[in-house]
MOPAC internal coordinates of N, CA, C and O (Angstrom, degrees):
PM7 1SCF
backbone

  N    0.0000 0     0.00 0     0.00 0    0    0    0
  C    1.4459 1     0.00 0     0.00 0    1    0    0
  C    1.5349 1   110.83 1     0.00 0    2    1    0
  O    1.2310 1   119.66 1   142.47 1    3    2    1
  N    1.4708 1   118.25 1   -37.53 1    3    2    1
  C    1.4050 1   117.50 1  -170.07 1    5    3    2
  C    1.9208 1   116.30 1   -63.85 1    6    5    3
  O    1.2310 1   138.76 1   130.55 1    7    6    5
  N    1.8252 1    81.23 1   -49.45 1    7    6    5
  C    1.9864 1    88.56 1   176.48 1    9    7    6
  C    1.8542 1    94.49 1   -57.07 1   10    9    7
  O    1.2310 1   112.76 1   118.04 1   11   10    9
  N    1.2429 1   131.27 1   -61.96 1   11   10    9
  C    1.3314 1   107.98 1  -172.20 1   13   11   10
  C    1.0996 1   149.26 1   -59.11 1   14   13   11
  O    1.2310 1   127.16 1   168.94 1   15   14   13
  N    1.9980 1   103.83 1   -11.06 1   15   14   13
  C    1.3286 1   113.69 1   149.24 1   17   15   14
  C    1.9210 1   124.32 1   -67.38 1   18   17   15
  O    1.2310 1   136.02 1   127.83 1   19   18   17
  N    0.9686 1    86.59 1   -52.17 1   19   18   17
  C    1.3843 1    91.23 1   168.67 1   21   19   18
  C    1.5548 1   132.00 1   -63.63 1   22   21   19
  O    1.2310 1   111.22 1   148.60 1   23   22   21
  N    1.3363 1   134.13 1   -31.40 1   23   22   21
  C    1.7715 1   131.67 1   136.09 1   25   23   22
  C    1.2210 1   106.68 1   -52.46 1   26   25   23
  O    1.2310 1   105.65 1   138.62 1   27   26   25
  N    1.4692 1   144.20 1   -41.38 1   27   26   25
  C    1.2253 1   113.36 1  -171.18 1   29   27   26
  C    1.5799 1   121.43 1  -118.67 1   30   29   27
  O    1.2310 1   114.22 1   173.35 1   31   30   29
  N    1.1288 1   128.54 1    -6.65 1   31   30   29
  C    1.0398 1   131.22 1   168.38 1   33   31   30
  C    2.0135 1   111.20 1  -131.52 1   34   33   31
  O    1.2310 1   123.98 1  -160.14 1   35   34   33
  N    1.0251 1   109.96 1    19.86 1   35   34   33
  C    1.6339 1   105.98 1   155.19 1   37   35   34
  C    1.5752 1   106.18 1    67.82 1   38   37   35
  O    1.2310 1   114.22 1  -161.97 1   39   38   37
  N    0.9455 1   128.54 1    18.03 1   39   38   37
  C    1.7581 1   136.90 1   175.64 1   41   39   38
  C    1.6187 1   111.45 1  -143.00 1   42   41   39
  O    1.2310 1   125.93 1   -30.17 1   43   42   41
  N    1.2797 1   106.21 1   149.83 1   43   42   41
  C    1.2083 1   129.77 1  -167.95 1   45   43   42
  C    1.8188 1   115.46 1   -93.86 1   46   45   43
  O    1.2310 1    86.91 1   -49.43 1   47   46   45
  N    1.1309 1   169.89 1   130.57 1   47   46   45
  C    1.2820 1   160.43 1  -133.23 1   49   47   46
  C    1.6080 1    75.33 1  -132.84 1   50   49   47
  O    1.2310 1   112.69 1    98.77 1   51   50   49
  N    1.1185 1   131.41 1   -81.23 1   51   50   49
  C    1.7181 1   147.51 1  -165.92 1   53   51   50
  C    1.8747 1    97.88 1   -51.15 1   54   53   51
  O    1.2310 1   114.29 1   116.39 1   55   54   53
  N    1.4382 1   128.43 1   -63.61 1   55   54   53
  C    1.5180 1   116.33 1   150.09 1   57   55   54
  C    1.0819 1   122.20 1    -8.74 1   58   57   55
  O    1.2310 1   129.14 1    94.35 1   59   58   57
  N    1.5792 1   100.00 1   -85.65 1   59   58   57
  C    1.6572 1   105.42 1   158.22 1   61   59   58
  C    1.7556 1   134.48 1    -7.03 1   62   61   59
  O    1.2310 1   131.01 1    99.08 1   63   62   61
  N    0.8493 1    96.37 1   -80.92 1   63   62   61
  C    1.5643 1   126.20 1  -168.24 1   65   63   62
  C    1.7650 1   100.05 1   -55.00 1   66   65   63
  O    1.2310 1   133.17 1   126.73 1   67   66   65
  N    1.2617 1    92.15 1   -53.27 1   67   66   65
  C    1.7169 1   103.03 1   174.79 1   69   67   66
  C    1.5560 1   118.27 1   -72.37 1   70   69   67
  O    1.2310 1   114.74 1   153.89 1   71   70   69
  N    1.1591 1   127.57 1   -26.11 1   71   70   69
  C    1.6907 1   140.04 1   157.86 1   73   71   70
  C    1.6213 1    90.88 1   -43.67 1   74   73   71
  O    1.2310 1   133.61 1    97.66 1   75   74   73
  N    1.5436 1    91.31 1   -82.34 1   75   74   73
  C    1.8463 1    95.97 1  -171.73 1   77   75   74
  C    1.6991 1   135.72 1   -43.35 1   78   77   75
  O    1.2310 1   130.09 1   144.96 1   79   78   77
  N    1.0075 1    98.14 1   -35.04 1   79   78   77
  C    2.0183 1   121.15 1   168.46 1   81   79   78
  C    1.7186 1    96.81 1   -76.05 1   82   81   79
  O    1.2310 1   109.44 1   125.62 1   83   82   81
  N    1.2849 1   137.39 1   -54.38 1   83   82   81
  C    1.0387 1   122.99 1   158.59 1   85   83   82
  C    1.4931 1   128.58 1   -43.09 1   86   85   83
  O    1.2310 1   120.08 1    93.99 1   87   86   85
  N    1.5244 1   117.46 1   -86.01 1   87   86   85
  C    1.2041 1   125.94 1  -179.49 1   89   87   86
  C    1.4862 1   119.68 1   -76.14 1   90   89   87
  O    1.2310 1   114.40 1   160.52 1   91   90   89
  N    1.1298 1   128.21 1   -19.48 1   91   90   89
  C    1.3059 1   118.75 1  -169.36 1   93   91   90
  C    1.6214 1   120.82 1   102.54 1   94   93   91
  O    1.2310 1   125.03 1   -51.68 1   95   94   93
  N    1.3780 1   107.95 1   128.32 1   95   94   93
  C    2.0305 1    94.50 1   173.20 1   97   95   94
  C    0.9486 1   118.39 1   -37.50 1   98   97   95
  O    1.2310 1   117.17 1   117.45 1   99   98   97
  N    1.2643 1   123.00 1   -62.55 1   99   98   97
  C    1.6606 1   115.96 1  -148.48 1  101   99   98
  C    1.8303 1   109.28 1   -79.59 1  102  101   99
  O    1.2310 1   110.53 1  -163.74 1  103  102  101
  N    1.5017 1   135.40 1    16.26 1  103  102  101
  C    0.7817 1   150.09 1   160.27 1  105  103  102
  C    1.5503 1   119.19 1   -91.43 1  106  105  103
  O    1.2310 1   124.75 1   140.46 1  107  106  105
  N    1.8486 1   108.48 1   -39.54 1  107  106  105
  C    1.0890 1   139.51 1   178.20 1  109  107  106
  C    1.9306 1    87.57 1   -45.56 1  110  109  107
  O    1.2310 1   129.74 1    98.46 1  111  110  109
  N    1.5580 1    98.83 1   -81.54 1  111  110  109
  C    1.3714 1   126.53 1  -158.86 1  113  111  110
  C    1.2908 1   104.70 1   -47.07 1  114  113  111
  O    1.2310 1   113.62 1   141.00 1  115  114  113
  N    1.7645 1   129.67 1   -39.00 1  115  114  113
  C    1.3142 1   131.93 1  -179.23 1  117  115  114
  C    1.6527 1   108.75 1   -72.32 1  118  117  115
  O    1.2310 1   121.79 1   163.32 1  119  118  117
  N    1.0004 1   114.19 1   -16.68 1  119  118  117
  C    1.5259 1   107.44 1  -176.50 1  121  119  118
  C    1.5435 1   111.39 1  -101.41 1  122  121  119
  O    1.2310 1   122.02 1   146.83 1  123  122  121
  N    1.2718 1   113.73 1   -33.17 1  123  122  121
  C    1.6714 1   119.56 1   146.60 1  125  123  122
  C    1.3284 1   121.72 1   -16.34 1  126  125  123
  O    1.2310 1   136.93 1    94.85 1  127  126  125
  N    1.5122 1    84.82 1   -85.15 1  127  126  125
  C    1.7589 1    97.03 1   175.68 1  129  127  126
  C    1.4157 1   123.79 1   -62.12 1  130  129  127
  O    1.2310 1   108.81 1   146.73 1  131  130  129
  N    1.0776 1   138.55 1   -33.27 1  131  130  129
  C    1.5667 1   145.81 1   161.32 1  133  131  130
  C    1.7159 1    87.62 1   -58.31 1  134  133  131
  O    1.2310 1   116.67 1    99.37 1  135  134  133
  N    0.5266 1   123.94 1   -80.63 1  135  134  133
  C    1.8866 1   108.41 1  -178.41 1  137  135  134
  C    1.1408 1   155.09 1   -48.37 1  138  137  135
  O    1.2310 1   133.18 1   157.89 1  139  138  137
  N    1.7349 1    92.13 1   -22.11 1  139  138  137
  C    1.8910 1   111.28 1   165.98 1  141  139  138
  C    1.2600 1    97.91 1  -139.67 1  142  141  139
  O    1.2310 1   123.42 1  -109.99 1  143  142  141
  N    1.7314 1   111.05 1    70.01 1  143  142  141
  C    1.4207 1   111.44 1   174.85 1  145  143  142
  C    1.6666 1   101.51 1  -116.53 1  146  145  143
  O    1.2310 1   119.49 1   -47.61 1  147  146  145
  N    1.3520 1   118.57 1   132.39 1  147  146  145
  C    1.1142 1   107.88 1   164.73 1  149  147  146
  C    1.5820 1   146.99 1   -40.98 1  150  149  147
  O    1.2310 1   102.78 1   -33.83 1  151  150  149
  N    1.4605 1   149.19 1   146.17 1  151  150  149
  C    0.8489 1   121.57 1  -165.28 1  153  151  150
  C    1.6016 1    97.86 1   -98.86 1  154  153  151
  O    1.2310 1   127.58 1   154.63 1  155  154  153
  N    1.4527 1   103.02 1   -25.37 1  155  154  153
  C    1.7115 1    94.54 1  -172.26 1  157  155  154
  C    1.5839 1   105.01 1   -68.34 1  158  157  155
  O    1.2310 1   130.62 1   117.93 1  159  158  157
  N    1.0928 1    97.12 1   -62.07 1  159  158  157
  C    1.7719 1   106.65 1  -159.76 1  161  159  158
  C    1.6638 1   105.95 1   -89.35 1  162  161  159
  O    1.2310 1   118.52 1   163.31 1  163  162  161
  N    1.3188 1   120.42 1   -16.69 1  163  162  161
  C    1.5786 1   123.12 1  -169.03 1  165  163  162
  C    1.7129 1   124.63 1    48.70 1  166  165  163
  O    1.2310 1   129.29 1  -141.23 1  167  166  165
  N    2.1106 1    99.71 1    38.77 1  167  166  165
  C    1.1415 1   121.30 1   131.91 1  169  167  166
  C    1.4214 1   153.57 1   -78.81 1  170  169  167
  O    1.2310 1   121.51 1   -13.05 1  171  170  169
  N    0.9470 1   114.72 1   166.95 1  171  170  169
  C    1.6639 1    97.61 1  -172.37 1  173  171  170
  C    1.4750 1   124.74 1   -78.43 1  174  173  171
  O    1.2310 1   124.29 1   -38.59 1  175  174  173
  N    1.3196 1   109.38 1   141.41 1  175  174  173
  C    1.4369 1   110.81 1  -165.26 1  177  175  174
  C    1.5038 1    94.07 1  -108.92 1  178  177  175
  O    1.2310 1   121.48 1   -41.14 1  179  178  177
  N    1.4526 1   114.77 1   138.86 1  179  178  177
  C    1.6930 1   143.34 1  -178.79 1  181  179  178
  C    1.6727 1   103.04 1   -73.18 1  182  181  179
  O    1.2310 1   127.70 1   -68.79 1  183  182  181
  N    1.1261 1   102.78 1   111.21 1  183  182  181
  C    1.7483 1   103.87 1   173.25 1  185  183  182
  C    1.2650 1   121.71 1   -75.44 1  186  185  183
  O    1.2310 1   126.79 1  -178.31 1  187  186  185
  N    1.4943 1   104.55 1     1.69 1  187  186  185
  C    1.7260 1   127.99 1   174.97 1  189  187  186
  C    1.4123 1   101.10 1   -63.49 1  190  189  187
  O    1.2310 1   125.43 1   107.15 1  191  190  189
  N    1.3169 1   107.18 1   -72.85 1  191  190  189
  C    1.3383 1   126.61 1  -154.54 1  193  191  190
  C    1.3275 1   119.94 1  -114.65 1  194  193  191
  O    1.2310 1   112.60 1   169.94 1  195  194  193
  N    1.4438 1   131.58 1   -10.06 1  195  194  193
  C    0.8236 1   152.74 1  -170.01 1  197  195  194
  C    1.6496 1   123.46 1    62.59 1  198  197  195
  O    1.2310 1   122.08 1  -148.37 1  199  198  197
  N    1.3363 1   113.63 1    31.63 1  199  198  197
  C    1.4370 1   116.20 1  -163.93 1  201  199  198
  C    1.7323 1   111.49 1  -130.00 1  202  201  199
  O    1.2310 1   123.24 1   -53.84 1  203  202  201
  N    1.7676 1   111.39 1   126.16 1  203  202  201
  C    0.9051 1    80.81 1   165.78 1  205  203  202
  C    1.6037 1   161.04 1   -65.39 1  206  205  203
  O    1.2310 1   107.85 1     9.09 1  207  206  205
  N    1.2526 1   140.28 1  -170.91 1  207  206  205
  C    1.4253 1   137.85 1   176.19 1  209  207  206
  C    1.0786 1   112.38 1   -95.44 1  210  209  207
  O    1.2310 1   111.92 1   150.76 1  211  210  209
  N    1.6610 1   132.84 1   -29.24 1  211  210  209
  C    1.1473 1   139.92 1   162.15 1  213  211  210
  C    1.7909 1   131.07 1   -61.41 1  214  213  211
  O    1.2310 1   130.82 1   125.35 1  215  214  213
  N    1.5201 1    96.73 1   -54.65 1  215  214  213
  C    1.3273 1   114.29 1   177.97 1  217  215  214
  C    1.6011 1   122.83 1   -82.27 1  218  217  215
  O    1.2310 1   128.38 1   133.87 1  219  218  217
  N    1.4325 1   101.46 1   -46.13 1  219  218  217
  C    1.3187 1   107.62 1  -171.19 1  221  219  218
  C    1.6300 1   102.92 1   -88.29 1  222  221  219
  O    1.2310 1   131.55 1   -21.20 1  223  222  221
  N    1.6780 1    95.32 1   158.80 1  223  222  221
  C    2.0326 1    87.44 1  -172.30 1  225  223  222
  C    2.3832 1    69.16 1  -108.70 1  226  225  223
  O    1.2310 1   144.64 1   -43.88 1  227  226  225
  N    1.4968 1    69.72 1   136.12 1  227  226  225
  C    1.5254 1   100.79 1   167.97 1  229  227  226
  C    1.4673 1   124.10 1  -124.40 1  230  229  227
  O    1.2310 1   132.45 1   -59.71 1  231  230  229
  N    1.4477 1    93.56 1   120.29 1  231  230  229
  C    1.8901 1   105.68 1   178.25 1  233  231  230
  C    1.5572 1   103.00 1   -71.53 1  234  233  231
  O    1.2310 1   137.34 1    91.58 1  235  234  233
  N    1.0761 1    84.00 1   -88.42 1  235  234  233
  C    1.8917 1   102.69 1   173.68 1  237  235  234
  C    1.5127 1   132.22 1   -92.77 1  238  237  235
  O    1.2310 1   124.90 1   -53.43 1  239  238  237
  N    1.4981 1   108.19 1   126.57 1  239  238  237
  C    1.4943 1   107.09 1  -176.50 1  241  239  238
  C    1.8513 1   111.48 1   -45.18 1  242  241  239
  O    1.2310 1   112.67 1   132.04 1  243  242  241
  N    1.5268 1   131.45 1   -47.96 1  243  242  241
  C    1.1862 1   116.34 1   152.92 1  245  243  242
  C    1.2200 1   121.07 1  -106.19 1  246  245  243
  O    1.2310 1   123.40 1    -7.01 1  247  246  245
  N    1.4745 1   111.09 1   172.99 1  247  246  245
  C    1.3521 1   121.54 1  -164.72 1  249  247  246
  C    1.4150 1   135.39 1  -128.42 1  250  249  247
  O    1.2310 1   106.85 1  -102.07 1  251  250  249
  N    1.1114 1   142.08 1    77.93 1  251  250  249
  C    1.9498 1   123.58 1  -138.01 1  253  251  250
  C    1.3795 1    99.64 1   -67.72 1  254  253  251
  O    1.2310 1   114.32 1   -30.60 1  255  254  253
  N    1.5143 1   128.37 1   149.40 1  255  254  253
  C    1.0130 1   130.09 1   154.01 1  257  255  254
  C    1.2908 1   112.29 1   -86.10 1  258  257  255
  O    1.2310 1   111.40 1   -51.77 1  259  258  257
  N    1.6605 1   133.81 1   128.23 1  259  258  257
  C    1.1886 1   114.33 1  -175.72 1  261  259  258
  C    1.3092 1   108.78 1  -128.79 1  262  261  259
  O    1.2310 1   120.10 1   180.00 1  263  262  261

């Protein structure tokens, strides 16, 4: 699961995990959001799809490009 986060969406799940056991959630969560924050609205943006939740109208959490 981790290599397929990482080829396709550029983040690590296991990174992750080790951020949090290091630093703690709520440090976790602040650096999240400073990183997939929207620029229009400064909602959260989906590392799925790249869209926000606020702005963008979303069917499906992913999306095929075809």
């Amino acid at each position: 699961m981790d290599d397929r986060y990482r080829s396709n969406y550029k983040m690590s799940v296991k990174d992750n995990l080790e951020y949090i056991n290091k630093m703690g959630i709520g440090k976790f969560i602040e650096e999240q959001y400073r990183k997939y924050r929207c620029s229009k609205c400064g909602g959260l943006i989906s590392i799925h799809n790249r869209k926000c939740f606020k702005c963008d109208s979303i069917t499906r959490l992913v999306e095929k490009n075809t």
